[in-house]
PDB file of N, CA, C and O in Angstrom:
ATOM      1  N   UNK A   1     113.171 113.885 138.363  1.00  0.00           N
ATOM      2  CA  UNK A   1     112.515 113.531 137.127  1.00  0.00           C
ATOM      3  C   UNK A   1     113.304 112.406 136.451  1.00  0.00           C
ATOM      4  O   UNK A   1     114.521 112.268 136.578  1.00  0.00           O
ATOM      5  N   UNK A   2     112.347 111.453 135.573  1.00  0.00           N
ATOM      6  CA  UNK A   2     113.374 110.607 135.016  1.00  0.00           C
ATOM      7  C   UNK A   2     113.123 110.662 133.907  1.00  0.00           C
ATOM      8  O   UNK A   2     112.006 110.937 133.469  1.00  0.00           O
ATOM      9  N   UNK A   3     114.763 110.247 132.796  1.00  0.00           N
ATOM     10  CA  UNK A   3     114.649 110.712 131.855  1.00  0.00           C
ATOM     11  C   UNK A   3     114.270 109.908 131.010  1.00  0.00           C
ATOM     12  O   UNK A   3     115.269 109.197 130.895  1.00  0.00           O
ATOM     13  N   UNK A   4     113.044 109.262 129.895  1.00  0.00           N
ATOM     14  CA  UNK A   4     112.506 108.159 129.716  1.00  0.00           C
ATOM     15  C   UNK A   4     113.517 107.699 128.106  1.00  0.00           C
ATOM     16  O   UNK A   4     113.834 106.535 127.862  1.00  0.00           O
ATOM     17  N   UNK A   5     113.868 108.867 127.210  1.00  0.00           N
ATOM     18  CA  UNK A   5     114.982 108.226 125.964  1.00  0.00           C
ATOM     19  C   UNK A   5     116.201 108.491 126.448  1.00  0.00           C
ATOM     20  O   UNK A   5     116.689 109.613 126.579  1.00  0.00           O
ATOM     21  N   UNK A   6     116.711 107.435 126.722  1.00  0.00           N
ATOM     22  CA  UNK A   6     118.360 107.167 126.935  1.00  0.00           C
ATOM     23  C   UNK A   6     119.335 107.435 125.509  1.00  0.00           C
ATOM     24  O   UNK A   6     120.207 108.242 125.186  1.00  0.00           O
ATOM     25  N   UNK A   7     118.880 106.667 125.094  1.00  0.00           N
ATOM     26  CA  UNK A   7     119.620 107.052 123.805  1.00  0.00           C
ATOM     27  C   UNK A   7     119.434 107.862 122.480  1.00  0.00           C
ATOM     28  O   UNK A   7     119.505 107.369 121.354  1.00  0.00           O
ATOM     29  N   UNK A   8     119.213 109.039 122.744  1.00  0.00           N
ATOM     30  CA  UNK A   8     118.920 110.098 121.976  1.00  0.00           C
ATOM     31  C   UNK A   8     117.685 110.961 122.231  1.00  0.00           C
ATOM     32  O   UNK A   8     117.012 110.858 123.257  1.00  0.00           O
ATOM     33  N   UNK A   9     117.403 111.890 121.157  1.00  0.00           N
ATOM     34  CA  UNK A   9     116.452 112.925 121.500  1.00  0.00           C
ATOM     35  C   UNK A   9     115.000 112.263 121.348  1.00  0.00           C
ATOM     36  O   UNK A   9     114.740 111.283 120.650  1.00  0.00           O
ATOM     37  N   UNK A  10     114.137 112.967 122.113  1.00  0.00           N
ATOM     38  CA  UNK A  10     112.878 112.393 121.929  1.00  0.00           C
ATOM     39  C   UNK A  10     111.694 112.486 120.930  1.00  0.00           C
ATOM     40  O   UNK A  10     110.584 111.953 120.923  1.00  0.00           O
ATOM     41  N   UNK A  11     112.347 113.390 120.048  1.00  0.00           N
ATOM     42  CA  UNK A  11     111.777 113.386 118.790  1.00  0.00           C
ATOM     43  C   UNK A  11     112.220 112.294 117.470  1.00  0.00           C
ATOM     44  O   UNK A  11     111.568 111.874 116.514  1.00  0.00           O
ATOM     45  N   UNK A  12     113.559 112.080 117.892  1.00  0.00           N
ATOM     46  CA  UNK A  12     114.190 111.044 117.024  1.00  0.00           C
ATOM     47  C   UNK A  12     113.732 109.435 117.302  1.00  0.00           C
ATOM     48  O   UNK A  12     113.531 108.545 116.475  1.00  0.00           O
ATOM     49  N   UNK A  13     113.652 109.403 118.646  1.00  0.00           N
ATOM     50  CA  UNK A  13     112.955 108.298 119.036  1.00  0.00           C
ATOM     51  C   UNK A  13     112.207 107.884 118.443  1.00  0.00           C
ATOM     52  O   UNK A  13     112.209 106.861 117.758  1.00  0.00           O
ATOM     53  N   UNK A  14     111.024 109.048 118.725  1.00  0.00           N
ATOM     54  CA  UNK A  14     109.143 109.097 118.371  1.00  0.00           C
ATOM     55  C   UNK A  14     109.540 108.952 116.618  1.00  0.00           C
ATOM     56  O   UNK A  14     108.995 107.995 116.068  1.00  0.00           O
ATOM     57  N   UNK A  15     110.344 109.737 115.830  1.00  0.00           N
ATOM     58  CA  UNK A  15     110.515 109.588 114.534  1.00  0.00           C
ATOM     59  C   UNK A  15     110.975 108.392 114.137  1.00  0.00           C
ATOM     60  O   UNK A  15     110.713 108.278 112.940  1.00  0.00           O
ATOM     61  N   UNK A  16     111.644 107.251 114.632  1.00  0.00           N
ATOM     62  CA  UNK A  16     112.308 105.506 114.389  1.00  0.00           C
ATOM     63  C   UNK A  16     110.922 104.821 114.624  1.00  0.00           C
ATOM     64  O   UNK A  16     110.516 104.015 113.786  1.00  0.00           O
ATOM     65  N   UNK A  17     110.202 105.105 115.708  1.00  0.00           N
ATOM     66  CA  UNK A  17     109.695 103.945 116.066  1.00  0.00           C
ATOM     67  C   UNK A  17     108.093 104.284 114.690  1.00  0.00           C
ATOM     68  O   UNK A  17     107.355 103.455 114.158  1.00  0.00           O
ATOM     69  N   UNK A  18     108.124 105.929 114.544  1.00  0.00           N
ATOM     70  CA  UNK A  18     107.051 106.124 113.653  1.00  0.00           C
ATOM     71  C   UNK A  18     107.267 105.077 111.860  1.00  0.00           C
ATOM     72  O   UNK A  18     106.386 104.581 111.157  1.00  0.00           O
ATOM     73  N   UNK A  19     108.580 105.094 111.692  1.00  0.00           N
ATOM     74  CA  UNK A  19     109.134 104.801 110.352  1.00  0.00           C
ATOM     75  C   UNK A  19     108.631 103.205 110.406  1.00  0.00           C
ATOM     76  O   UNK A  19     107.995 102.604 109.541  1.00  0.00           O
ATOM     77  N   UNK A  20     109.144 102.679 111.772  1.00  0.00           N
ATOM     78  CA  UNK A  20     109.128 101.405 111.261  1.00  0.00           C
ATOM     79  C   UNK A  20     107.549 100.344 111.912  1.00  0.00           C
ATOM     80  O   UNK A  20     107.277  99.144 111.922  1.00  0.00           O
ATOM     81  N   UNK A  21     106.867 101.584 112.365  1.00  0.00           N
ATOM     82  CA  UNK A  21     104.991 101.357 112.211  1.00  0.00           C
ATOM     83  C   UNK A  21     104.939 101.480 110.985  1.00  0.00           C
ATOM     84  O   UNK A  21     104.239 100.583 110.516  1.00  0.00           O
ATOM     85  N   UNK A  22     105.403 102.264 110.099  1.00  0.00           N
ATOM     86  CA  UNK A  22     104.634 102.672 108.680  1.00  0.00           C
ATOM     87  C   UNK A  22     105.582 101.282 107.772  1.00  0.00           C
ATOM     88  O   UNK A  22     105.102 100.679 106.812  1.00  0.00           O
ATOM     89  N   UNK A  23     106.525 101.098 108.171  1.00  0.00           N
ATOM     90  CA  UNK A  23     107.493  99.713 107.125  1.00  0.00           C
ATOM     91  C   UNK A  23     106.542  98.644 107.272  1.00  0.00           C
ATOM     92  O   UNK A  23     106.124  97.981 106.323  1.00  0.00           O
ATOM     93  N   UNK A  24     106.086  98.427 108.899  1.00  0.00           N
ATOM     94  CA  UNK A  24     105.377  97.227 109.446  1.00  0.00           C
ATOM     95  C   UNK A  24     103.910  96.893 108.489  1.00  0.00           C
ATOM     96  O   UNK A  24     103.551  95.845 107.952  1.00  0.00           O
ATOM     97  N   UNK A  25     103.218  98.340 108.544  1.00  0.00           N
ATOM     98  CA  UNK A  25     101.599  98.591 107.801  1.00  0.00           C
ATOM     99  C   UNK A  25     102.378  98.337 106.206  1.00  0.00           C
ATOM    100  O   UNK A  25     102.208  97.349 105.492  1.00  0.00           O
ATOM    101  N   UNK A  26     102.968  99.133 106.007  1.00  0.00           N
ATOM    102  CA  UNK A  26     103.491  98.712 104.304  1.00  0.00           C
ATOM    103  C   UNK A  26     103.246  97.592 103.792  1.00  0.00           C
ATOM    104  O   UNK A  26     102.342  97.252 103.029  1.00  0.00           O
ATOM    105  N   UNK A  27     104.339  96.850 104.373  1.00  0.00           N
ATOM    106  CA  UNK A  27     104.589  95.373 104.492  1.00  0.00           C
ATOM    107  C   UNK A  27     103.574  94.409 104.389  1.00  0.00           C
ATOM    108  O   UNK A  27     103.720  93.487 103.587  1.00  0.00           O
ATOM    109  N   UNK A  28     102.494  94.493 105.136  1.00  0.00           N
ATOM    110  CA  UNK A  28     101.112  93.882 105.719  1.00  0.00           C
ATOM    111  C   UNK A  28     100.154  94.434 103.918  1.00  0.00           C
ATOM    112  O   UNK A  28      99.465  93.802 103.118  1.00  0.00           O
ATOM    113  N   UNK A  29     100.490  95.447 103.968  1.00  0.00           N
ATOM    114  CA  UNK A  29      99.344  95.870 102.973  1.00  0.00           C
ATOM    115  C   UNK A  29     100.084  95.182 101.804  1.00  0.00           C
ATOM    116  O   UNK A  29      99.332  94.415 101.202  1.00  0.00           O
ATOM    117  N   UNK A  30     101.262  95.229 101.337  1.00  0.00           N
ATOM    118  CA  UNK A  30     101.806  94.351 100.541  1.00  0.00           C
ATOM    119  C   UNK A  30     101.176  93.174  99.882  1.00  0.00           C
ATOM    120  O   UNK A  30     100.709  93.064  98.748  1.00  0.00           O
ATOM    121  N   UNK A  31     101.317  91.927 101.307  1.00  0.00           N
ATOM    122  CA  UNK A  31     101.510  91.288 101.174  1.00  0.00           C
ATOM    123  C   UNK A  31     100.137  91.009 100.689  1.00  0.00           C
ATOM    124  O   UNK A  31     100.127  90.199  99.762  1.00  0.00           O
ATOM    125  N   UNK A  32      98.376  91.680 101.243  1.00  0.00           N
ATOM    126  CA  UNK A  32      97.417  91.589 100.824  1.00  0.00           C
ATOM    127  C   UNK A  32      97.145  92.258  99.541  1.00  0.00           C
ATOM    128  O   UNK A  32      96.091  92.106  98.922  1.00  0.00           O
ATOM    129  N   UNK A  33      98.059  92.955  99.183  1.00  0.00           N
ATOM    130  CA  UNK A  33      98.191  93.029  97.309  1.00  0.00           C
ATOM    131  C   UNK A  33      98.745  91.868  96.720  1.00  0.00           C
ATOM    132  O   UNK A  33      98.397  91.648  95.559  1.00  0.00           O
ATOM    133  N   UNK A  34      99.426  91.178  97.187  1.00  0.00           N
ATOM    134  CA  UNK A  34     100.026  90.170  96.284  1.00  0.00           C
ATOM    135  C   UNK A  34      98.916  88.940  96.627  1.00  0.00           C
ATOM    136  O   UNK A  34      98.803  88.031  95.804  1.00  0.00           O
ATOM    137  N   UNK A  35      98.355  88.932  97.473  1.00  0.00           N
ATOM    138  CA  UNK A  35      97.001  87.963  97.722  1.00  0.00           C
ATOM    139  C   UNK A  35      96.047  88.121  96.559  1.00  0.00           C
ATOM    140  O   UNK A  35      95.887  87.284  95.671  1.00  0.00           O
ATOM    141  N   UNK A  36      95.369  89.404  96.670  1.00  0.00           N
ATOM    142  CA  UNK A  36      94.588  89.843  95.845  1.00  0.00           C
ATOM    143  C   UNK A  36      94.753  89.664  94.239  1.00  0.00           C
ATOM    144  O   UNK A  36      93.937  89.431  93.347  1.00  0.00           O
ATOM    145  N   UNK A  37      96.433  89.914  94.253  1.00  0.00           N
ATOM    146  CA  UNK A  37      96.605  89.982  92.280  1.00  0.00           C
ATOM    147  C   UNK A  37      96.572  88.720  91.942  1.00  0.00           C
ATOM    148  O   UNK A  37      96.136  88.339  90.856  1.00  0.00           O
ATOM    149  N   UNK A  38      97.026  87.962  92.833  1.00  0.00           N
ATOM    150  CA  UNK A  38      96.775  86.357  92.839  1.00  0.00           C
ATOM    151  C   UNK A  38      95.039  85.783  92.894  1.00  0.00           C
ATOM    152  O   UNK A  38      94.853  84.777  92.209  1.00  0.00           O
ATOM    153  N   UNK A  39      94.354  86.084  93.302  1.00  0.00           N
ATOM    154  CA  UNK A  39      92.772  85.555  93.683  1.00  0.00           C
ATOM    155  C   UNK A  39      92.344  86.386  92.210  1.00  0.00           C
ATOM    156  O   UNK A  39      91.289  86.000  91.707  1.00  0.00           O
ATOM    157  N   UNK A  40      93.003  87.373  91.568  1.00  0.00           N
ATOM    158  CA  UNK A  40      92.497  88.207  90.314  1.00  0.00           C
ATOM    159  C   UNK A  40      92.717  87.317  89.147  1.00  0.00           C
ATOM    160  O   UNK A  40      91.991  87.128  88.171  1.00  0.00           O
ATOM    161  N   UNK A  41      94.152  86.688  89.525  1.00  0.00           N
ATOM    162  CA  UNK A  41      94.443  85.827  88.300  1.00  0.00           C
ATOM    163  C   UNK A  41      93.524  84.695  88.077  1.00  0.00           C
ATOM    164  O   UNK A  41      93.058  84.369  86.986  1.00  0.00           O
ATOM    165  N   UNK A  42      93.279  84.055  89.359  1.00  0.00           N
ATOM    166  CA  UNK A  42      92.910  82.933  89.435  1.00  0.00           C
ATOM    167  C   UNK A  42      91.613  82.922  88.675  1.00  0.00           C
ATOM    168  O   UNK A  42      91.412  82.196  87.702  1.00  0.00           O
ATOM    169  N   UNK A  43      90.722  83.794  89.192  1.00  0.00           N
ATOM    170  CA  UNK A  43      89.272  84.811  88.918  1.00  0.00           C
ATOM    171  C   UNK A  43      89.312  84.373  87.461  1.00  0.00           C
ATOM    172  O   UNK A  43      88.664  83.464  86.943  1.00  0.00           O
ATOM    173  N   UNK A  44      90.274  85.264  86.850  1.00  0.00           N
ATOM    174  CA  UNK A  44      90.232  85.596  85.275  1.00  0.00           C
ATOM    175  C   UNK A  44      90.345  84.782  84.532  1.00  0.00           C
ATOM    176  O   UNK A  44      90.125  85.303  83.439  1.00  0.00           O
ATOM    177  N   UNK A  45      90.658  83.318  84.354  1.00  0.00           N
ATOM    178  CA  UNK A  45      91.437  82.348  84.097  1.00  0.00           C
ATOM    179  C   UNK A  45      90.071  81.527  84.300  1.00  0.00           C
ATOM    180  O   UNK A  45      89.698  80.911  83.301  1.00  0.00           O
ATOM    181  N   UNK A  46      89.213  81.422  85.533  1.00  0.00           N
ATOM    182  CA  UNK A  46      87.964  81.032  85.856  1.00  0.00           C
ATOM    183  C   UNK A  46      86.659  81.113  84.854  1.00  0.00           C
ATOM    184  O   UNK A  46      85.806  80.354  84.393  1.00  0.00           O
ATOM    185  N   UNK A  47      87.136  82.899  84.787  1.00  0.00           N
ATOM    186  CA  UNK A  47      85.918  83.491  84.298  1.00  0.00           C
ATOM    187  C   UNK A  47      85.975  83.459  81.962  1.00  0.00           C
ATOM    188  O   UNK A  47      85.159  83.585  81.049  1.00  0.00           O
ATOM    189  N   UNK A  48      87.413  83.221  82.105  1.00  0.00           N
ATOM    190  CA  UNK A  48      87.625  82.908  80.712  1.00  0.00           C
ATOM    191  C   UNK A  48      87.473  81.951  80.249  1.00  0.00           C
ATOM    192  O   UNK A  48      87.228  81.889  79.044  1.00  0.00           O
ATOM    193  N   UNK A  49      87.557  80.890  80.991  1.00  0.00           N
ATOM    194  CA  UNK A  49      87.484  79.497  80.675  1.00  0.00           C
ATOM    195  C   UNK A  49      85.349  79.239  80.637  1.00  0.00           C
ATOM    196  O   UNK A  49      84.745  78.470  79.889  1.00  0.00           O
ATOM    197  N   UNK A  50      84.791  80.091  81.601  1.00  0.00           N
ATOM    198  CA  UNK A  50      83.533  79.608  81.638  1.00  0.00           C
ATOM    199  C   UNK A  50      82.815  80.674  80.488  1.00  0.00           C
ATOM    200  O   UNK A  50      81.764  80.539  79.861  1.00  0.00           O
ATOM    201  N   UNK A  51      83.494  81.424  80.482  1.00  0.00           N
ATOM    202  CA  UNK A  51      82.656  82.154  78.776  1.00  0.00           C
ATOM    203  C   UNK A  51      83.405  81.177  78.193  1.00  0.00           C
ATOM    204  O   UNK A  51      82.850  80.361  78.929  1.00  0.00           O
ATOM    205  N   UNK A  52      84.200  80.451  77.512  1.00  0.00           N
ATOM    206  CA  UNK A  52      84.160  79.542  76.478  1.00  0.00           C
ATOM    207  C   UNK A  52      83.082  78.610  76.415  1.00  0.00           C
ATOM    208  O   UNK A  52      82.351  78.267  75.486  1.00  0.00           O
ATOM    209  N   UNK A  53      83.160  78.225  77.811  1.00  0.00           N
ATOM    210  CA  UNK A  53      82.186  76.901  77.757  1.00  0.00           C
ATOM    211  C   UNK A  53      80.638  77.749  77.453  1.00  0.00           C
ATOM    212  O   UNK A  53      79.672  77.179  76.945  1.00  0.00           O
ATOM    213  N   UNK A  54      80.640  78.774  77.750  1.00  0.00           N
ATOM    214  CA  UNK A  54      79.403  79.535  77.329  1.00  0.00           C
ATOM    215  C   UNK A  54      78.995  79.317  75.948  1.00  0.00           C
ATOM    216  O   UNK A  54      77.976  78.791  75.500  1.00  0.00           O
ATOM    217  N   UNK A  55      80.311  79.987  75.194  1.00  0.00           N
ATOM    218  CA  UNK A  55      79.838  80.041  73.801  1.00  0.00           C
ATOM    219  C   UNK A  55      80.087  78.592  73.081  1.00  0.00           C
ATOM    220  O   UNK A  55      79.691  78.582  71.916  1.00  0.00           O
ATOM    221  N   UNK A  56      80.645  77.408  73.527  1.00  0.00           N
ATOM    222  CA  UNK A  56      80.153  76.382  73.326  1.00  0.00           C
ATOM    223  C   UNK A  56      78.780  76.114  73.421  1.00  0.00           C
ATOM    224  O   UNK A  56      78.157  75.740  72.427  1.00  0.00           O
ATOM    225  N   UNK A  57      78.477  76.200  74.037  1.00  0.00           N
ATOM    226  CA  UNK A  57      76.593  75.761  74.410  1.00  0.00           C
ATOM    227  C   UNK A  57      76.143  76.501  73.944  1.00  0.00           C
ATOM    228  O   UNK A  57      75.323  75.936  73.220  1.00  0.00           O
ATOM    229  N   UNK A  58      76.038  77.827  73.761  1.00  0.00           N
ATOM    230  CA  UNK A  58      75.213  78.368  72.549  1.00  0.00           C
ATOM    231  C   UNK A  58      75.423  77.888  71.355  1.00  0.00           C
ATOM    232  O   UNK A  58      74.462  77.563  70.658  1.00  0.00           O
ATOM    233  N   UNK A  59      76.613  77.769  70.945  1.00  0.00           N
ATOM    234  CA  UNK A  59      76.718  77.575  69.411  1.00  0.00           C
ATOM    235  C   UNK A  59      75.801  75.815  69.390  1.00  0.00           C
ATOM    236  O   UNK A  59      74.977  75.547  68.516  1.00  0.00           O
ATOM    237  N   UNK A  60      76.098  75.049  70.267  1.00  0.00           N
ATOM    238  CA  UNK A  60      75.114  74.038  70.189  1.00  0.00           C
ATOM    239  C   UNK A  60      73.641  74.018  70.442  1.00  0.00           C
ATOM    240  O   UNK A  60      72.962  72.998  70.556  1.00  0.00           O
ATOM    241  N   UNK A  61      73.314  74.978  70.499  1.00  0.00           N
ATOM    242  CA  UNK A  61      71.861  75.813  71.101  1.00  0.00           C
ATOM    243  C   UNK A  61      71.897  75.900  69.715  1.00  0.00           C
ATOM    244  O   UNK A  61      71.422  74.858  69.263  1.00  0.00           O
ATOM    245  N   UNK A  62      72.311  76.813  68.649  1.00  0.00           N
ATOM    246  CA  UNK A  62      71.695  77.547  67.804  1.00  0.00           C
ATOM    247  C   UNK A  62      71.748  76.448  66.685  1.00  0.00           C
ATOM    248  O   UNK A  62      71.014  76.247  65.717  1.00  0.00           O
ATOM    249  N   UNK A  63      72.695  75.906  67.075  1.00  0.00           N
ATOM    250  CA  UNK A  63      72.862  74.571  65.208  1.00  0.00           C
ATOM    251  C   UNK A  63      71.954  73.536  65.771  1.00  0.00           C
ATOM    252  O   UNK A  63      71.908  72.561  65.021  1.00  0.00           O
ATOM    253  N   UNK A  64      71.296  73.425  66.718  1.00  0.00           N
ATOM    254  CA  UNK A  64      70.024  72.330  67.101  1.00  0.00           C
ATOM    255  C   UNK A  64      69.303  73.328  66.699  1.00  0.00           C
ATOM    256  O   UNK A  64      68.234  72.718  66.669  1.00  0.00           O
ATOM    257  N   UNK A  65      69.021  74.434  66.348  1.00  0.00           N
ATOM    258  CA  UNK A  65      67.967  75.212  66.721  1.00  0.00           C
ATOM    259  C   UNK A  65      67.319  75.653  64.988  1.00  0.00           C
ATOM    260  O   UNK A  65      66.172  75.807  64.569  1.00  0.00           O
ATOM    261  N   UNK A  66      68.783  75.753  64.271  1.00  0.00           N
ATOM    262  CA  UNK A  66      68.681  75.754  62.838  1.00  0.00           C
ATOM    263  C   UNK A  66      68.375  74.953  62.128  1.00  0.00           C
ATOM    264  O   UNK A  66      67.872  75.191  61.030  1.00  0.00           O
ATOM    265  N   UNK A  67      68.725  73.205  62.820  1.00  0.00           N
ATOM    266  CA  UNK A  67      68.087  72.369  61.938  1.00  0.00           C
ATOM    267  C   UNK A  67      66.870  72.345  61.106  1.00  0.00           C
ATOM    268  O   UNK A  67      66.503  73.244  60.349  1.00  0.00           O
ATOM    269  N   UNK A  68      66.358  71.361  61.301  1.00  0.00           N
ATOM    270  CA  UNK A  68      65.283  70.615  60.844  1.00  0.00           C
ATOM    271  C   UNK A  68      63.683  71.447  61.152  1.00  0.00           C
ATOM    272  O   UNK A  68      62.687  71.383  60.432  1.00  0.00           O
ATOM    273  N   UNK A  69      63.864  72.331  62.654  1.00  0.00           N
ATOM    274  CA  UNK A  69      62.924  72.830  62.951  1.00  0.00           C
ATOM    275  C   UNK A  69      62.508  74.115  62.900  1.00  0.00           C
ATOM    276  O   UNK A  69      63.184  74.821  63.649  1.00  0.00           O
ATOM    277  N   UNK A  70      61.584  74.754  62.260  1.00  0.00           N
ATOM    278  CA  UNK A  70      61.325  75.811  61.859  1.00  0.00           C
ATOM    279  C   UNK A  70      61.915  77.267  62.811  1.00  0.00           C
ATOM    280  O   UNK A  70      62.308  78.392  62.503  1.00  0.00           O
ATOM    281  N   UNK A  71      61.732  76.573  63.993  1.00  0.00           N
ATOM    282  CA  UNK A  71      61.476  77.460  65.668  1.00  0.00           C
ATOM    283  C   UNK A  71      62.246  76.055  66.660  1.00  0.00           C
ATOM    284  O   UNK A  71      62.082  74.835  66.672  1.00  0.00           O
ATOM    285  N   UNK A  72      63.158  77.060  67.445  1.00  0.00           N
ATOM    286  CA  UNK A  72      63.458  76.169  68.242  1.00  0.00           C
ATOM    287  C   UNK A  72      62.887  76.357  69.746  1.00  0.00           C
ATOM    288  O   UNK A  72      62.648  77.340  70.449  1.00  0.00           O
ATOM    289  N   UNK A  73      62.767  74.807  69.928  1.00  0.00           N
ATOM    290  CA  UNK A  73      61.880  74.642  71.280  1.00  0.00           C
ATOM    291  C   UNK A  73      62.315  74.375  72.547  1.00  0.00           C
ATOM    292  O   UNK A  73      61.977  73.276  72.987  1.00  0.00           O
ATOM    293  N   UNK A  74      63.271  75.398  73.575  1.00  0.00           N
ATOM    294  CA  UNK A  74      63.990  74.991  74.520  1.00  0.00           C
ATOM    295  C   UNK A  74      64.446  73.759  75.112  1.00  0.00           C
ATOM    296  O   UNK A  74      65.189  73.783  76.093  1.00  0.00           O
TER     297      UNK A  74
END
């Protein structure tokens, strides 16, 4: 028979190589959190800036709209 862990027991083995699958997946998932909080910022910063420009154009919607004309006409 041959003996396939040379250097130590075969549960300790199976237990190293398990630790550093789960460091490896960690790591990986990490790094697609720090992707993500980044594409969130970017997002938010996007999405804040285009509600301003929103309520710009309404407020110029409504003071054309208050003028002169009874009813405003798209």
């Amino acid at each position: 028979m041959i003996k396939r862990y040379v250097d130590g027991e075969p549960a300790a083995v199976l237990l190293e190589r398990r630790w550093f699958a789960a460091f490896k997946a960690a790591s990986g998932v990490r790094t697609e959190c720090e992707a993500l909080l980044e594409s969130m910022a970017i997002t938010q910063t996007a999405w804040s800036r285009a509600r301003v420009r929103l309520s710009e154009l309404e407020a110029m919607r409504d003071a054309r709209c208050t003028g002169r004309r009874a009813r405003c006409v798209g």
